[in-house]
C-alpha angles and dihedrals in degrees: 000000000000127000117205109203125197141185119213130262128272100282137200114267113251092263107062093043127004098204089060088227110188110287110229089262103050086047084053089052095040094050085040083055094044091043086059101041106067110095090026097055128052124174150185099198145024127211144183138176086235092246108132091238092056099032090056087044084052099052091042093057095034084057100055095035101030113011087171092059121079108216112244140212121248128192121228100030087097105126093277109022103135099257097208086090092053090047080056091051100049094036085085096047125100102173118087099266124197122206132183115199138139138260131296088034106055097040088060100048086059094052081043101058096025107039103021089241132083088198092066122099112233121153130002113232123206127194103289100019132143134200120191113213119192138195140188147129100347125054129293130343133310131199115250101169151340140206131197110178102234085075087059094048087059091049092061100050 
């Protein structure tokens, strides 16, 4: 199974808009990361924490990797929800799964599964990062790759 964890998109501060909507450059990273992932990503299901930022991150990356799958919201995924019960959730899963959320959070599910701590520091996110996870006949999960966009912005120039 692999687990592709992302971080949303670069949004806009409170004050500009409450709702935290994506900026036009998150929106940017987030459209550079969905044009390089067909072909290399492939899901069963698509899910978001339901906060703007992260919905509109979601339905970016389902319509470029699985235009057929609506994305869904899924409690317990908001910046400092406990993920234990998420890892709970997904131990039972066998389908490639991605998820947008927000930091803290995602940075710690991926200490969580990869490392057996959520305390450990694994991976930086930025804005519009992604972080494949993967799992299979041994224990636990393993890192197989990871994406920040700036790495994406260079590759177009």
């Amino acid at each position: 199974m692999q687990l592709y964890l992302v971080q949303h998109g670069e949004a806009l501060s409170k004050d500009i808009d409450p709702d935290r909507a994506l900026s036009e450059a998150g929106r940017k990273d987030v459209q550079r990361l969905a044009s390089f992932l067909p072909g290399k990503v492939r899901v069963a299901r698509v899910l978001h924490s339901g906060k703007m930022r992260a919905r509109q991150t979601a339905e970016i990356l389902a319509a470029a990797v699985a235009p057929d799958l609506k994305v869904e919201q899924f409690g317990g995924l908001g910046p400092n929800d406990p993920i234990e019960s998420f890892v709970q959730h997904i131990e039972g899963w066998s389908e490639d799964l991605l998820v947008v959320g927000h930091l803290p959070f995602m940075a710690k599910l991926v200490a969580r599964l990869a490392a057996g701590s959520e305390e450990r520091s694994i991976v930086t996110y930025r804005p519009g990062s992604i972080v494949c996870l993967e799992t299979g006949e041994g224990p636990g999960w393993q890192v197989q790759w990871m994406i920040r966009p700036e790495l994406l912005a260079e590759a177009h120039h």
